[in-house]
Biopython code that builds the backbone (N, CA, C, O; Angstrom):
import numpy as np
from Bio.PDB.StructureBuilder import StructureBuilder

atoms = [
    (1, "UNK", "N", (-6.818, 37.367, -13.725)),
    (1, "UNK", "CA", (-5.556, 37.748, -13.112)),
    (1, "UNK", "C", (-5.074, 39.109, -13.625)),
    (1, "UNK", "O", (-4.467, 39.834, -12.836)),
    (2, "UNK", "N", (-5.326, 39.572, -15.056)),
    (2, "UNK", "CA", (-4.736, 40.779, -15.407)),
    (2, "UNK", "C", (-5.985, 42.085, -14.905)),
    (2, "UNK", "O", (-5.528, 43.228, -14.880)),
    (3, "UNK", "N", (-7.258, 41.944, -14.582)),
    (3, "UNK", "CA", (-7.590, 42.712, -14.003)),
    (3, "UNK", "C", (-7.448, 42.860, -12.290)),
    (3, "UNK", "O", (-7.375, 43.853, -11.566)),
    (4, "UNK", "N", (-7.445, 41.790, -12.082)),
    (4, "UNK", "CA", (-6.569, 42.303, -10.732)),
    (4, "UNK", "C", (-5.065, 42.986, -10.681)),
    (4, "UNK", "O", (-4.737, 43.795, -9.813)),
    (5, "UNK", "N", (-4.310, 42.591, -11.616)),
    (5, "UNK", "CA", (-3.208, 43.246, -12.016)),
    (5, "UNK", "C", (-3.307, 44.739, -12.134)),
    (5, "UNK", "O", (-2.736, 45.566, -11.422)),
    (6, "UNK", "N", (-4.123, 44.960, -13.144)),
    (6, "UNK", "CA", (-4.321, 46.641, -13.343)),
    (6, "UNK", "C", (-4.884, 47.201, -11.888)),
    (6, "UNK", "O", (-4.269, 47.947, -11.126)),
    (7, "UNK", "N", (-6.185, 46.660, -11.700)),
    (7, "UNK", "CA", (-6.308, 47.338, -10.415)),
    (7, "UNK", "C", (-5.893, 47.431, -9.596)),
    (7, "UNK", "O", (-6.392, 48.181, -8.757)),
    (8, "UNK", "N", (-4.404, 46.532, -9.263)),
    (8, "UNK", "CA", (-3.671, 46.885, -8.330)),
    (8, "UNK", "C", (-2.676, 47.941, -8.424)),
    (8, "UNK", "O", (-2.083, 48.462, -7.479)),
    (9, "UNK", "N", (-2.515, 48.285, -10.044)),
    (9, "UNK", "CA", (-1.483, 49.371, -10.373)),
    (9, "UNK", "C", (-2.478, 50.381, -10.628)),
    (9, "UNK", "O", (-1.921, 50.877, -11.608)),
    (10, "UNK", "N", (-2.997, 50.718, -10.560)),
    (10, "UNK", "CA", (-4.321, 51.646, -10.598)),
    (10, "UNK", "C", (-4.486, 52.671, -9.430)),
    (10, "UNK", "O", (-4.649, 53.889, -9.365)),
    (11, "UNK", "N", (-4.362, 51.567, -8.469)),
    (11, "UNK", "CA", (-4.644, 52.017, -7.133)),
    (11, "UNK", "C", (-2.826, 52.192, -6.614)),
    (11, "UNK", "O", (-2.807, 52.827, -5.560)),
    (12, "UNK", "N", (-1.885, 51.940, -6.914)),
    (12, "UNK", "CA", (-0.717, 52.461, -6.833)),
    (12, "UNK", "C", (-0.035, 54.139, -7.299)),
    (12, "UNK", "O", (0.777, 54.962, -6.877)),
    (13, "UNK", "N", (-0.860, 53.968, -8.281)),
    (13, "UNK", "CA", (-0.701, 55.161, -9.132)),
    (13, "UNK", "C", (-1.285, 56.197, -7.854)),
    (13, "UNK", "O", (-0.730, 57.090, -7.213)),
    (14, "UNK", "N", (-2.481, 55.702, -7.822)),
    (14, "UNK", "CA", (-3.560, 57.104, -7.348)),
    (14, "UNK", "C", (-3.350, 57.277, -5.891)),
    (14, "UNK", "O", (-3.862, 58.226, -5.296)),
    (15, "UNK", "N", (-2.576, 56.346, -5.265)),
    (15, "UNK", "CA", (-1.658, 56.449, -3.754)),
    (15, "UNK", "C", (-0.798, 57.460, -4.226)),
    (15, "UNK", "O", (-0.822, 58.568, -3.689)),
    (16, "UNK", "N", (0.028, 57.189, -5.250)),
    (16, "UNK", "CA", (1.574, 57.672, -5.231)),
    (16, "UNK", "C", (0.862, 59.252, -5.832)),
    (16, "UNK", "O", (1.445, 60.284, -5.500)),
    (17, "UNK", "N", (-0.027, 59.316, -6.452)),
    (17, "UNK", "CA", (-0.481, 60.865, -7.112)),
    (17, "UNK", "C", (-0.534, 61.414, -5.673)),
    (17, "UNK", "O", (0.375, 62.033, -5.120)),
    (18, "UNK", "N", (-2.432, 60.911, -4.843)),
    (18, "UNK", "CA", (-2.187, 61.894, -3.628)),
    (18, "UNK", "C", (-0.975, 62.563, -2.745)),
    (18, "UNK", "O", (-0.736, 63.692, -2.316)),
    (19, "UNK", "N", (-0.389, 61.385, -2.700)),
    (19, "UNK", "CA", (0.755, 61.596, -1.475)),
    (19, "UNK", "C", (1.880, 62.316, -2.153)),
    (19, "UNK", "O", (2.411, 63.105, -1.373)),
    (20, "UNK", "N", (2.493, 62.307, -3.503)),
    (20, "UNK", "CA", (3.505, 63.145, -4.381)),
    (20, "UNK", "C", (2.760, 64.496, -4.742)),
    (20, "UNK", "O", (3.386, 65.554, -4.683)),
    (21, "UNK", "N", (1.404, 64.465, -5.123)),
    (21, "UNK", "CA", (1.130, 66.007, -5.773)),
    (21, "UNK", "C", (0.112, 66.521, -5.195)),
    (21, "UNK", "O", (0.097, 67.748, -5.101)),
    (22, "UNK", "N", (-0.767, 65.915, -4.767)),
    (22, "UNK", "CA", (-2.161, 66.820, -4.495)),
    (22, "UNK", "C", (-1.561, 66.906, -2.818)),
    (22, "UNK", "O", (-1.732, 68.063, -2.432)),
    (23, "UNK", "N", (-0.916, 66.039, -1.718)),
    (23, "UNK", "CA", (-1.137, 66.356, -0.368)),
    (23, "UNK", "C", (-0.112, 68.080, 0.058)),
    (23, "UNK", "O", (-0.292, 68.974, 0.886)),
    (24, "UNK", "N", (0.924, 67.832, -1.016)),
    (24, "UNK", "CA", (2.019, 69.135, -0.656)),
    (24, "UNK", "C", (0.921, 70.629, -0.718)),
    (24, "UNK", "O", (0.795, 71.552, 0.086)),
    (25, "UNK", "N", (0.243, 70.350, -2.054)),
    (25, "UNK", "CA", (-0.816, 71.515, -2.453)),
    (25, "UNK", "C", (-1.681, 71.877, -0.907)),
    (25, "UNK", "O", (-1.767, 72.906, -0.237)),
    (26, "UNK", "N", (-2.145, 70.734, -0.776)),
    (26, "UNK", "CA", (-2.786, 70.858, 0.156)),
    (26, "UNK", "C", (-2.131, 71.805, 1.794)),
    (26, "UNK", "O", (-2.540, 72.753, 2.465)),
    (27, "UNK", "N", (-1.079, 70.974, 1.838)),
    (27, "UNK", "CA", (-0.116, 71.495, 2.895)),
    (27, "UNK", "C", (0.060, 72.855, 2.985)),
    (27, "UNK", "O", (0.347, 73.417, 4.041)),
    (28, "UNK", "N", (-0.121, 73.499, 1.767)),
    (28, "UNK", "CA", (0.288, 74.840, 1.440)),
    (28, "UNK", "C", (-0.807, 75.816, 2.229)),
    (28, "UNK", "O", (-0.498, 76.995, 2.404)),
    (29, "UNK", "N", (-2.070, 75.323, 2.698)),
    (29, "UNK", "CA", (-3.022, 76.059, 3.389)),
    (29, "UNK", "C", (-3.232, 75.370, 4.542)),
    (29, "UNK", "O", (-4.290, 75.576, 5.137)),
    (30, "UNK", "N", (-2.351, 74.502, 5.036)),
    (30, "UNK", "CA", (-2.541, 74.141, 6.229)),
    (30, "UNK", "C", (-3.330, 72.993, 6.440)),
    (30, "UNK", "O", (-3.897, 72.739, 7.502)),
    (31, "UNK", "N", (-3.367, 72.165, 5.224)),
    (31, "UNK", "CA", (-4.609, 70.988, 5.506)),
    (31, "UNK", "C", (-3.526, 69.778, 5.349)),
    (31, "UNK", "O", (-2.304, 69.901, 5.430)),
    (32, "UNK", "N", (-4.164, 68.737, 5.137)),
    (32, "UNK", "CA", (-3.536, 67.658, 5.490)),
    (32, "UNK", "C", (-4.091, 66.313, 5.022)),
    (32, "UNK", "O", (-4.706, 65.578, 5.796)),
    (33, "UNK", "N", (-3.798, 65.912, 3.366)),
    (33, "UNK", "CA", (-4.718, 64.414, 3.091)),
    (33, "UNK", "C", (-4.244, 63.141, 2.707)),
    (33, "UNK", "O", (-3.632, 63.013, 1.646)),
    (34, "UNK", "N", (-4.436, 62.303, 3.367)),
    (34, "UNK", "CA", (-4.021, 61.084, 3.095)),
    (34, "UNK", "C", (-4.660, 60.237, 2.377)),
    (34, "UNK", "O", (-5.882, 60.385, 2.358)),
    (35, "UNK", "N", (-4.083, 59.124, 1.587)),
    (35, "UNK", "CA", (-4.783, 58.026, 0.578)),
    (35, "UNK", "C", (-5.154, 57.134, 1.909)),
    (35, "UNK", "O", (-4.511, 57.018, 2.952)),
    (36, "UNK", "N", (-6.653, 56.428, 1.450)),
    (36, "UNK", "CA", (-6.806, 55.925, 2.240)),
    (36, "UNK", "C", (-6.865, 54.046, 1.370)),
    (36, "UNK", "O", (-6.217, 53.022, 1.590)),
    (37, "UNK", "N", (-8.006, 54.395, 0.357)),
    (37, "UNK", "CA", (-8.296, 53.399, -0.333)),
    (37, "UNK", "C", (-8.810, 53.607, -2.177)),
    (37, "UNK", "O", (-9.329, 54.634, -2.614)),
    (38, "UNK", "N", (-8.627, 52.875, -2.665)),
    (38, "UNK", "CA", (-9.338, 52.954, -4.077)),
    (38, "UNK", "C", (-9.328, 51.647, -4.947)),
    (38, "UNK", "O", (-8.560, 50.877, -5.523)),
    (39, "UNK", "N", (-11.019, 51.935, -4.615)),
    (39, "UNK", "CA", (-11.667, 50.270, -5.616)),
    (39, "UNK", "C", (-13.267, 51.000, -6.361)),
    (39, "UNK", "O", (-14.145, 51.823, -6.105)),
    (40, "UNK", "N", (-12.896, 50.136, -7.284)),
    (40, "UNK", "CA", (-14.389, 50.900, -8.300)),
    (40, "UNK", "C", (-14.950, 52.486, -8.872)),
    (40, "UNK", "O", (-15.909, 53.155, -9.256)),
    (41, "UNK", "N", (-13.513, 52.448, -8.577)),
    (41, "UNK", "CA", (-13.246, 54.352, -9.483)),
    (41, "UNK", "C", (-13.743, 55.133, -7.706)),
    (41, "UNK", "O", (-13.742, 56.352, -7.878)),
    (42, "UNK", "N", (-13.942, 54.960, -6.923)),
    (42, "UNK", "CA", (-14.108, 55.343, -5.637)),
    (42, "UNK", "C", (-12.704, 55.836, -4.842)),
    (42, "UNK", "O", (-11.967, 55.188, -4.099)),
    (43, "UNK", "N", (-12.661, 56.591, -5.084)),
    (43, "UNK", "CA", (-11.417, 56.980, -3.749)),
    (43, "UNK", "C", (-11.661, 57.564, -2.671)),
    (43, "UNK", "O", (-12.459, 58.495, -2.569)),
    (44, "UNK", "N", (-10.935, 57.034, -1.656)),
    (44, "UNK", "CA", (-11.545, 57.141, -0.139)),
    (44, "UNK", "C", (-10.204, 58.201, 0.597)),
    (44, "UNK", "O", (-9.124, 57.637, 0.772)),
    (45, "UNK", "N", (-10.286, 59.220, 0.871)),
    (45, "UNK", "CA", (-9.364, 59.967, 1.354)),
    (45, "UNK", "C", (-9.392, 60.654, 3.030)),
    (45, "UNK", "O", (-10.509, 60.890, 3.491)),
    (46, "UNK", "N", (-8.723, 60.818, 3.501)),
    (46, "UNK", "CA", (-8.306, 60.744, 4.847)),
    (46, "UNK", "C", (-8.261, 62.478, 5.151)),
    (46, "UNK", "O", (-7.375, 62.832, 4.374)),
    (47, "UNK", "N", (-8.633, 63.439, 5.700)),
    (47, "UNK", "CA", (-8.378, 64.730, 5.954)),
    (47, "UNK", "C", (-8.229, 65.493, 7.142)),
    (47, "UNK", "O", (-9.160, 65.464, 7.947)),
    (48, "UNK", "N", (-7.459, 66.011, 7.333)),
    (48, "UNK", "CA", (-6.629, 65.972, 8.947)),
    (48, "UNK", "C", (-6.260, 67.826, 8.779)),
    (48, "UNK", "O", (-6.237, 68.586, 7.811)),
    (49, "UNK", "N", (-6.055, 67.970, 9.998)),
    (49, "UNK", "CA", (-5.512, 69.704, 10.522)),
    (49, "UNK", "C", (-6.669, 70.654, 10.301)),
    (49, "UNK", "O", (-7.581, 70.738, 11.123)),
    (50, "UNK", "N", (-6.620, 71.549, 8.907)),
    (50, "UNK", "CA", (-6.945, 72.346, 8.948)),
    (50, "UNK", "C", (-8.385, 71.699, 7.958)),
    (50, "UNK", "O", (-9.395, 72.401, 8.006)),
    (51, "UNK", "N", (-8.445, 70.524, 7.182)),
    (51, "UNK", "CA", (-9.439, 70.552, 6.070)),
    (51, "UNK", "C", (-9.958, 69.145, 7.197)),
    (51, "UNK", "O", (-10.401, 68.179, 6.576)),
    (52, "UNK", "N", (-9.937, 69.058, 8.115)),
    (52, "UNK", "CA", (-11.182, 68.302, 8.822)),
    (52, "UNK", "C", (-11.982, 69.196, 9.760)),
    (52, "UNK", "O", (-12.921, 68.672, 10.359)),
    (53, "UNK", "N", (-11.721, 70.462, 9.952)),
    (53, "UNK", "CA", (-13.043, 71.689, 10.080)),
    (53, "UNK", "C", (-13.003, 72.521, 8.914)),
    (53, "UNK", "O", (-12.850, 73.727, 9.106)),
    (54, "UNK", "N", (-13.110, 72.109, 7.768)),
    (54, "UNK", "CA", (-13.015, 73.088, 6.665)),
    (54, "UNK", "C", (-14.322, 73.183, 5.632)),
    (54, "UNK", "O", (-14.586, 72.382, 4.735)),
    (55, "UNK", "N", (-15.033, 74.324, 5.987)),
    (55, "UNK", "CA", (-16.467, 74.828, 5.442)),
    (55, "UNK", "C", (-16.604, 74.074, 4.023)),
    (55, "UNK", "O", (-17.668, 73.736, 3.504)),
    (56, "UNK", "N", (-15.328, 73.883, 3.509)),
    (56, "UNK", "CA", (-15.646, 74.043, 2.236)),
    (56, "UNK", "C", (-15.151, 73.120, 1.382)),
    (56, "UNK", "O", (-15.085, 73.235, 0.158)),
    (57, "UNK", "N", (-14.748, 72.054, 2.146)),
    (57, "UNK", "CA", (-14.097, 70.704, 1.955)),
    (57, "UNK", "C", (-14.646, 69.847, 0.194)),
    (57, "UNK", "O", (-13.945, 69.109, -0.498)),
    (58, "UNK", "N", (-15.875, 70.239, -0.039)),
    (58, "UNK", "CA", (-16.351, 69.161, -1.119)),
    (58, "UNK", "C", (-15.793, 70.066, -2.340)),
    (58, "UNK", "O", (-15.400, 69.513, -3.367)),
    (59, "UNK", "N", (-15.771, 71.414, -2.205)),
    (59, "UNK", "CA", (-14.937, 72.302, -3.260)),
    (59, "UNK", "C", (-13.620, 71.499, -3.082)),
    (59, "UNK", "O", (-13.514, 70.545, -3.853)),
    (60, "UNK", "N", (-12.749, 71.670, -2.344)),
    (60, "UNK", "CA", (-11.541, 70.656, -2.263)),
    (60, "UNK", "C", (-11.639, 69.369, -3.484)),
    (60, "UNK", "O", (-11.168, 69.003, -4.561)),
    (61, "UNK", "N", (-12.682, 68.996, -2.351)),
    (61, "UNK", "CA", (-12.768, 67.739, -3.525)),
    (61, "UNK", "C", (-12.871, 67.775, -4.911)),
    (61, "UNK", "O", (-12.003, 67.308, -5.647)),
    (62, "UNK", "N", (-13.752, 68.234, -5.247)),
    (62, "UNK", "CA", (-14.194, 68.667, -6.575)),
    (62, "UNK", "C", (-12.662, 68.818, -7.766)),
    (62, "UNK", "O", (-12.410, 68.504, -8.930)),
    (63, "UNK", "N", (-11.865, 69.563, -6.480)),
    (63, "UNK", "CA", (-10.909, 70.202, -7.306)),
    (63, "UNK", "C", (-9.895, 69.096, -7.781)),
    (63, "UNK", "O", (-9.289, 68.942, -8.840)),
    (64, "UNK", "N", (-9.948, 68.175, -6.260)),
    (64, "UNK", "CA", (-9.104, 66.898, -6.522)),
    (64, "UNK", "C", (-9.205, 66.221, -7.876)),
    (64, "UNK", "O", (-8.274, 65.998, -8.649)),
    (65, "UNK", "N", (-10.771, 65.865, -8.072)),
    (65, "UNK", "CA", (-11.470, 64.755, -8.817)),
    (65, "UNK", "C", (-11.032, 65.775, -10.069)),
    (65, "UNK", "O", (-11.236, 65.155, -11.112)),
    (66, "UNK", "N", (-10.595, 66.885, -10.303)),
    (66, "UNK", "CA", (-11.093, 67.587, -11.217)),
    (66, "UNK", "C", (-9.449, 67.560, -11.940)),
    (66, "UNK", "O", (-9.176, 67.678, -13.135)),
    (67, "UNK", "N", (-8.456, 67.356, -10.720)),
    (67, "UNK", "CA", (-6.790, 67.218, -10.868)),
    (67, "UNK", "C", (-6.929, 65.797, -11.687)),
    (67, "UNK", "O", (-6.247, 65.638, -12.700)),
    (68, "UNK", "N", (-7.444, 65.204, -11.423)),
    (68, "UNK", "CA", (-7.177, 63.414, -11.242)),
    (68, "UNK", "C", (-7.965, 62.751, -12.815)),
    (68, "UNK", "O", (-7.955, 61.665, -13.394)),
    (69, "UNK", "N", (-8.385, 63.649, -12.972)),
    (69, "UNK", "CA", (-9.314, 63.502, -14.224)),
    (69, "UNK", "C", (-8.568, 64.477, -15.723)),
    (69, "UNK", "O", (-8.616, 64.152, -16.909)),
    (70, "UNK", "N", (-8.061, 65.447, -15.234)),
    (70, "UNK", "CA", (-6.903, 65.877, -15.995)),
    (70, "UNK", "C", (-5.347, 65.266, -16.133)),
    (70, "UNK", "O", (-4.752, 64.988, -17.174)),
    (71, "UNK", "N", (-4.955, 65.165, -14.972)),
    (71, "UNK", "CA", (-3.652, 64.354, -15.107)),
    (71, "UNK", "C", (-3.554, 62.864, -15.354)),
    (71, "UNK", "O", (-2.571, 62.321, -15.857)),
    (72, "UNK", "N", (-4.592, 62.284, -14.980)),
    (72, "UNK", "CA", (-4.470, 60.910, -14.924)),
    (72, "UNK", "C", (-5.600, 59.655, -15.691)),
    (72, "UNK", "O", (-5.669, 58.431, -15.801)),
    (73, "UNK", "N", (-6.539, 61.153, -16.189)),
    (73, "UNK", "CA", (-7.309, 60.740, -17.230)),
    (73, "UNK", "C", (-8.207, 59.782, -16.518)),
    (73, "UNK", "O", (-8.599, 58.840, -17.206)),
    (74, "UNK", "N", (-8.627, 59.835, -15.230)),
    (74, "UNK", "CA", (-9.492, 58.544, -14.843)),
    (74, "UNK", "C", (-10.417, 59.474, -13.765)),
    (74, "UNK", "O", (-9.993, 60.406, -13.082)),
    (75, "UNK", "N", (-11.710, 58.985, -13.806)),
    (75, "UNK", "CA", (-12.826, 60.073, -13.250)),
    (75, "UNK", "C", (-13.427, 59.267, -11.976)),
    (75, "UNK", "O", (-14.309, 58.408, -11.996)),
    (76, "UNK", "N", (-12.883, 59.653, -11.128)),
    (76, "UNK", "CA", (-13.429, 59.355, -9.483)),
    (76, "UNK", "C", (-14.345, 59.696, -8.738)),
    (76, "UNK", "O", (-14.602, 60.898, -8.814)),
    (77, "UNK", "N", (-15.006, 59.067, -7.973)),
    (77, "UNK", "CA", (-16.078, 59.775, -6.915)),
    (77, "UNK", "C", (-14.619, 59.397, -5.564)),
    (77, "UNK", "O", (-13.913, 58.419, -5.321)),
    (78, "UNK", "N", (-14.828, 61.467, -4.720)),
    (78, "UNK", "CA", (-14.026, 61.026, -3.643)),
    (78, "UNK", "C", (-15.189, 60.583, -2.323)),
    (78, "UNK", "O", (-16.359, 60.950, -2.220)),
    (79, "UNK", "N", (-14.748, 60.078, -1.809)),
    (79, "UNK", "CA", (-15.202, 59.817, -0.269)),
    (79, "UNK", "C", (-14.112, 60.508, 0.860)),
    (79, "UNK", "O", (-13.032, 60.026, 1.202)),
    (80, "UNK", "N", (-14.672, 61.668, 1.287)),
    (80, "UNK", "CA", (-14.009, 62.388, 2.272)),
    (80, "UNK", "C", (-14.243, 61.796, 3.846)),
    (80, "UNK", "O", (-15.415, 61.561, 4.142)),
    (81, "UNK", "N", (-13.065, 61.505, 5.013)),
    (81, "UNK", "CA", (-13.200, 61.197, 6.008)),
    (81, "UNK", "C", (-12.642, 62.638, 6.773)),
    (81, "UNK", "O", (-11.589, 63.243, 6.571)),
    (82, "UNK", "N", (-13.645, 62.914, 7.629)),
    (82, "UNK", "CA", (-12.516, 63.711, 8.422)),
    (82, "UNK", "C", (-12.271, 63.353, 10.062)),
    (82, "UNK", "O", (-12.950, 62.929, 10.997)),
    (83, "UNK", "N", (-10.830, 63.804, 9.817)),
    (83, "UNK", "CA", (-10.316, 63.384, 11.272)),
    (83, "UNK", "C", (-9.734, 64.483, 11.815)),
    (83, "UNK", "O", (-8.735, 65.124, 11.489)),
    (84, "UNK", "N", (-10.742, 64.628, 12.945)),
    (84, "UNK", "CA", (-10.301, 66.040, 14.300)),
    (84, "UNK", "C", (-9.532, 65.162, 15.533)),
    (84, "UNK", "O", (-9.943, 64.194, 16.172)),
    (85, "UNK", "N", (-8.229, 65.910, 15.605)),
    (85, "UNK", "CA", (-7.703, 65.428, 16.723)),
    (85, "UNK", "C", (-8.834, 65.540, 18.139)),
    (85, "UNK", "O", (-9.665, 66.444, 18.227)),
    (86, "UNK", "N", (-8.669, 64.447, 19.179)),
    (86, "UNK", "CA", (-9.041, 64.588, 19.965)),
    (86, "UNK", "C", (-9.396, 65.912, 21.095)),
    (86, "UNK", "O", (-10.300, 66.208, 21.877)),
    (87, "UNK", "N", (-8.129, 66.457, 20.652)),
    (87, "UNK", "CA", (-8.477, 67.486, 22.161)),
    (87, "UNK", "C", (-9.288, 68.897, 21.231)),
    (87, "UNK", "O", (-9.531, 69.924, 21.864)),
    (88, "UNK", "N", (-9.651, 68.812, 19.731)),
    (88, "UNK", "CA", (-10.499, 70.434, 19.661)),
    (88, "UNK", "C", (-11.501, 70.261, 19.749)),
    (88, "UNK", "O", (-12.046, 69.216, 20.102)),
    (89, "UNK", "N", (-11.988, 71.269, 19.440)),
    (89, "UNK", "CA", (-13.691, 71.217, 19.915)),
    (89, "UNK", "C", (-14.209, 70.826, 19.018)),
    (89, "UNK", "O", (-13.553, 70.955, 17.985)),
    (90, "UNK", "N", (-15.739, 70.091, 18.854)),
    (90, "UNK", "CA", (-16.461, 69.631, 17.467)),
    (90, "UNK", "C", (-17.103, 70.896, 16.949)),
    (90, "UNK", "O", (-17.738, 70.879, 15.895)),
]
sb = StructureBuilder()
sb.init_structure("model")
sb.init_model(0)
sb.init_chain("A")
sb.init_seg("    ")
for serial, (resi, resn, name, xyz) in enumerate(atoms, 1):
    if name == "N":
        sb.init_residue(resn, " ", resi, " ")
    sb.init_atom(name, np.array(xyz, "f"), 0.0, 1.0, " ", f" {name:<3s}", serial, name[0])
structure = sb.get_structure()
């Protein structure tokens, strides 16, 4: 019961990090990331506007895992999704 406990505050934390500190950063160049999921040090993230055609997206990441591992002391593999609105081009 207490490791389900932690891992449920675990994965609270690392919701409330993306969406409070890393998505504004993001915003700042026009991209756009959402928490999607996190189980087994895996975080699954959502990427929209400008960083779901973005060349250079796993640098992003990198940088995330690299935030998340400094501030929060816990070392993640991300899983990037990207989502292109319907009407641009692939």
């Amino acid at each position: 019961m207490e490791e389900k406990t932690h891992k449920l505050k675990v994965e609270i934390i690392m919701e409330d990090y993306i969406k409070n500190t890393i998505a504004g950063m993001i915003q700042g160049d026009g991209g756009w990331v959402e928490f999607v999921s996190f189980k087994d040090n895996r975080l699954t993230l959502l990427f929209r506007a400008e960083c779901s055609k973005c060349f250079i997206l796993d640098r992003c990441c990198n940088w995330i895992k690299g935030r998340i591992l400094e501030d929060l002391g816990q070392n993640v593999e991300i899983e990037a999704i990207r989502k292109k609105p319907f009407f641009w081009e692939t």
